[in-house]
C-alpha positions in Angstrom: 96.0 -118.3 -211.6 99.0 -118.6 -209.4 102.9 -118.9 -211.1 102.8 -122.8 -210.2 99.8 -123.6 -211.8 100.7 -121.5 -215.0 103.8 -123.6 -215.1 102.0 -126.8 -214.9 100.3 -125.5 -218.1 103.3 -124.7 -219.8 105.9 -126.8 -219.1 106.2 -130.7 -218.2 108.0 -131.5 -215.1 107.1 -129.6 -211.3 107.3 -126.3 -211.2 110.3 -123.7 -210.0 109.6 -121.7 -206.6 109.8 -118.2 -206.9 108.2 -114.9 -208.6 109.5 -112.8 -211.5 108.3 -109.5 -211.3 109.6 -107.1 -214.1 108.7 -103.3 -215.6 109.2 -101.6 -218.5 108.4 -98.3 -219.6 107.8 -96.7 -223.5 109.1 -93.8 -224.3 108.2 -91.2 -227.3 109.5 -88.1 -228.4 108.8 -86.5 -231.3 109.9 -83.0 -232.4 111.4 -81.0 -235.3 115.0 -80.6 -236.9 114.6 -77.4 -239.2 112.0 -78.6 -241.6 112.4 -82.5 -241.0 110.0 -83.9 -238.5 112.3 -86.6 -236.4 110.7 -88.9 -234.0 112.2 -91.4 -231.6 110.1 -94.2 -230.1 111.8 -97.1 -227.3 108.6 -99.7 -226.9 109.7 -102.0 -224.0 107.5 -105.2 -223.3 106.9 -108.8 -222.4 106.6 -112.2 -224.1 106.1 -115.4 -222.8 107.6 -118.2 -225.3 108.0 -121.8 -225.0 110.6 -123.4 -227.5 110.5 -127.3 -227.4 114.1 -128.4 -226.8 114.7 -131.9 -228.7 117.5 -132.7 -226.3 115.5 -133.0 -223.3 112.0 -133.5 -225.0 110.7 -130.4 -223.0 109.6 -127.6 -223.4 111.2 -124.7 -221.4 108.8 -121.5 -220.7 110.9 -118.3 -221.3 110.0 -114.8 -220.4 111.4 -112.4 -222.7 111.5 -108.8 -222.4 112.0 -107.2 -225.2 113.1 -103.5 -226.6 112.6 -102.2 -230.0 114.3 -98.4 -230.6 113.3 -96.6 -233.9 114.4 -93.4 -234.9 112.8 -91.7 -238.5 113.3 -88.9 -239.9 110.7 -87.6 -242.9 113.3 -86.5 -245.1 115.1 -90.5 -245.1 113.3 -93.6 -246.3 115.7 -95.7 -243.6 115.5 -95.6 -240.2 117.7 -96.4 -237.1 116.5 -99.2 -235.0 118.1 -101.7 -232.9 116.3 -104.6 -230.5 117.3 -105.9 -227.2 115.8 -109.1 -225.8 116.6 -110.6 -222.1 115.4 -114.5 -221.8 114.3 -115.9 -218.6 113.4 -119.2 -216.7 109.3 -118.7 -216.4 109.4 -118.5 -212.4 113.0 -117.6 -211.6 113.4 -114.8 -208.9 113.3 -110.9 -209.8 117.0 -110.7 -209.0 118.1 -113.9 -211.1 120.4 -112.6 -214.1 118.9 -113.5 -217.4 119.8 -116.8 -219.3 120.3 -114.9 -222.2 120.6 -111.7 -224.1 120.9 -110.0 -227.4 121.1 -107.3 -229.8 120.9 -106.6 -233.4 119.5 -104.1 -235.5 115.8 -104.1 -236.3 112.4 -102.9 -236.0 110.8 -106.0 -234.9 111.4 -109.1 -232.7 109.1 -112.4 -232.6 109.0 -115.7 -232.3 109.3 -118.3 -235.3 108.6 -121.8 -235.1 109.5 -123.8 -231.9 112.8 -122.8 -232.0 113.7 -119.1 -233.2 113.6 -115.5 -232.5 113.7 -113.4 -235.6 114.6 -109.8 -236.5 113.3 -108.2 -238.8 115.5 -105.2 -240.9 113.5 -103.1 -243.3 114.8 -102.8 -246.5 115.5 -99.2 -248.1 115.6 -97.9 -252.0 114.8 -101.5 -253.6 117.1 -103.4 -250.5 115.5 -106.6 -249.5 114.3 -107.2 -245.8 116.7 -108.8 -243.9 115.2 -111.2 -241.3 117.9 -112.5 -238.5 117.3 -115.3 -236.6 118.6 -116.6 -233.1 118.0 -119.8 -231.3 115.4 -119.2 -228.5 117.2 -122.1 -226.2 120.7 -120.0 -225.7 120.4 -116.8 -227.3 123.2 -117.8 -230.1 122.8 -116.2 -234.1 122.3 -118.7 -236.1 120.9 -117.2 -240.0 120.3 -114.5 -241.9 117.9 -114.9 -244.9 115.9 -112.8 -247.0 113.1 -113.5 -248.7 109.2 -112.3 -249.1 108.1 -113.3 -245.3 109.2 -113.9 -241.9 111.6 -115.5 -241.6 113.1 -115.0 -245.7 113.7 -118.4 -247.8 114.3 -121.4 -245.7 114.4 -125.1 -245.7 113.9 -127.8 -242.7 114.9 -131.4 -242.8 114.2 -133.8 -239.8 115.3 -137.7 -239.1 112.3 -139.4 -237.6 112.3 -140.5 -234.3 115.5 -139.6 -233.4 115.3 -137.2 -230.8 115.9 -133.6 -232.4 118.4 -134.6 -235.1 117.0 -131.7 -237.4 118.6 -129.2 -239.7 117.1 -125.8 -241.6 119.2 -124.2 -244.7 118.6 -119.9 -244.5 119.4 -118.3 -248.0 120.7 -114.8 -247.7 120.2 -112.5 -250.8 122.7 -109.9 -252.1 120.8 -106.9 -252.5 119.5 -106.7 -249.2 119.6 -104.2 -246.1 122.7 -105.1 -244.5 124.5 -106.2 -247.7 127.3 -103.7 -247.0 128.2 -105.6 -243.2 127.2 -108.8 -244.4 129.3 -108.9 -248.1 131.8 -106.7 -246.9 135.1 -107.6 -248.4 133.2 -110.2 -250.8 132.9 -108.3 -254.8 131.4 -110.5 -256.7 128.8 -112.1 -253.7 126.0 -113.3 -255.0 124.3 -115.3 -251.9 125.3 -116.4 -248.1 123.5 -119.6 -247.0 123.5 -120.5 -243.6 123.3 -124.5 -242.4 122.1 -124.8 -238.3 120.5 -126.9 -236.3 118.0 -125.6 -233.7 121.2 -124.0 -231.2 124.3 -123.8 -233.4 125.4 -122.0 -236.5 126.5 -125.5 -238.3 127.9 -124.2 -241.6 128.4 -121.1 -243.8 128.1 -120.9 -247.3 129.7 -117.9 -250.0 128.5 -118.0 -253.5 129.9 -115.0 -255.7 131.0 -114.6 -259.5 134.5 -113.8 -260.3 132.8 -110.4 -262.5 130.8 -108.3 -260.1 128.7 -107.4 -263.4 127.4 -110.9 -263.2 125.5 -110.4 -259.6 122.7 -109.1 -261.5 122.2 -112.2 -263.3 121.4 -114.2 -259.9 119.3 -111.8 -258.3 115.9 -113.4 -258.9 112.5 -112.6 -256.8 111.6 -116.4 -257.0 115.0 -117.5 -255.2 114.4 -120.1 -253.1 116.6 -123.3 -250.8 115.1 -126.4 -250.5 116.6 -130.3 -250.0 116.6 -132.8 -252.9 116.5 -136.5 -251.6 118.0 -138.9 -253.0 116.1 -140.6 -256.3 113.6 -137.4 -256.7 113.9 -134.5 -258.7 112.2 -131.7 -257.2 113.4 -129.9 -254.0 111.2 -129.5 -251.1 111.0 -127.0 -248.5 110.1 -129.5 -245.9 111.7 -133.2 -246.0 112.0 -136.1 -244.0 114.6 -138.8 -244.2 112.9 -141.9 -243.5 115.4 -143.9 -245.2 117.7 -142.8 -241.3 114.3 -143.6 -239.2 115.0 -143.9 -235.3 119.2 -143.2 -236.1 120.5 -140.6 -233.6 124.2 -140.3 -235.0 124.6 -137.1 -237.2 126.1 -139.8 -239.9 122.5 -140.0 -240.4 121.9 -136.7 -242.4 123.0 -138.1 -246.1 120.9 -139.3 -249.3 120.1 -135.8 -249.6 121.3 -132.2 -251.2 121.0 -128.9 -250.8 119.3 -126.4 -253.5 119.9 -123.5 -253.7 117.4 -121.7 -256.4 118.8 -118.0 -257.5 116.0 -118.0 -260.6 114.0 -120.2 -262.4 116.8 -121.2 -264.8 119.7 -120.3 -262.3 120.5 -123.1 -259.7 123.0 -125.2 -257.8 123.1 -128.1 -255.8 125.2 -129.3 -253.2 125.4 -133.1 -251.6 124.9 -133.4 -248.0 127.3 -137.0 -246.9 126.9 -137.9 -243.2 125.9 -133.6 -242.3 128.7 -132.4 -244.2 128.0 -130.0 -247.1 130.5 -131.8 -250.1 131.0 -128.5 -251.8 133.9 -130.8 -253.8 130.6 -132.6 -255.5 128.6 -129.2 -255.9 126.8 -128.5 -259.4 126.7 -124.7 -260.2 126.1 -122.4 -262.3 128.3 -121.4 -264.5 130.4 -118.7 -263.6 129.4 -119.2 -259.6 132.1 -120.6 -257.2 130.9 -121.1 -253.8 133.3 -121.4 -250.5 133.0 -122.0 -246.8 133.2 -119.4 -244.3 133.8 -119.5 -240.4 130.7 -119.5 -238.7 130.0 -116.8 -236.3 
């Protein structure tokens, strides 16, 4: 099958003219330092994705080449690992410069959803899994989250027939693998949840106790974010606001709130009013304080 008529397949609209030819090579090399066996592995490969951009309607075929670099040693549980990922136009030219790239530390790269490329960071000693997740349109981080699977506790709300106005909450344990960067300067943080839509980093939420002691007390297994509409009790991981059918203005996104389970007993709650997290209206906890930070 020839580029054009693989991009008939994949994408609507014509085809683009030209042919992307790429290598990459995998490297190993494993050896000994004294008694410790140390082994250094770069996998490089390909992966064609197709994230469906709301905007336009479309889909856009990407080819991504990707690089995942792991070092281990067999006396330490951690390892080293970073991931690079290059994006392309499916049928731009070999000398064309990538749309987009990125880095971040990991042992794994893939595709989640229609919209994201997630990291995964192994946990060490008891540490949760990090999973970090970047929109496969441009490239830009938008959430970390922890949680039992890719990609960690999350939450997606969507206003029908309006042409992409969507929004996910990422919760953000704690005691996970890259606590220390993530909470630095934070004693007390209990939780970081991130707000996005499927290209930008919307919002970014602190919650920490005044008592460091007190982290303990939030760091449940069953923690979970979800959205509360208005008029129900429960919060659900997956909601739509028919009451803002067919409106396209983010003033649409309200009659709702954010939850934001730390255990079973343990939870607060946070109005959205026209996409804007009311933090001046949030119920918590006692003892928790939450704040905004920049997003980034």
């Amino acid at each position: 099958m020839g580029l054009a008529a693989l991009l008939s397949l994949l994408a609507a609209g014509p085809a683009v003219a030209g042919t992307l030819s790429l290598r990459a090579e995998s490297t190993a090399e494993i050896g000994l330092d004294g008694d410790t066996l140390v082994s250094h592995l770069v996998n490089r490969g390909f992966a064609v994705e197709r994230p469906y951009d709301h905007a336009t309607g479309r889909y856009v075929p990407l080819l991504l080449r990707q690089q995942v670099d792991v070092v281990r040693r067999s006396d330490a549980e951690a390892s080293v690992a970073a991931v690079e990922v290059a994006a392309w136009n499916l049928g731009a030219d070999s000398d064309t410069p990538p749309l987009w790239t990125l880095t971040g530390d990991g042992e794994a790269a893939q595709s989640w959803g229609e919209q994201f490329l997630v990291i995964t960071k192994l946990g060490c000693c008891g540490a949760r899994d990090v999973y970090t997740g970047y929109s496969l349109l441009n490239g830009k981080r938008l959430f970390s989250a922890t949680g039992n699977r890719l990609p960690g506790d999350w939450a997606r709300l969507e206003v029908p027939n309006s042409g992409g106005l969507l929004r996910w909450a990422f919760l953000h344990a704690a005691y996970s693998a890259d606590a220390d960067s993530i909470f630095a300067g934070f004693p007390g943080a209990v939780a970081l949840v991130s707000y996005v839509s499927e290209t930008e980093p919307e919002r970014r939420l602190l919650f920490s106790v005044a008592d460091p002691h007190e982290v303990d007390r939030f760091m449940g297994w069953d923690s979970m974010v979800g959205f509360i509409v208005e008029g129900h009790d429960q919060a659900e991981q997956q909601v739509e606001l028919w009451s803002s059918d067919g409106r396209r203005d983010r003033a649409a996104i309200g009659g709702i709130s954010l939850s934001v389970r730390f255990t079973e007993n343990l939870v607060a709650t946070i109005p959205i009013v026209e996409d804007t997290l009311d933090l001046a209206r949030a119920t918590l906890p006692k003892g928790l304080v939450v704040r905004e930070l920049p997003v980034k």
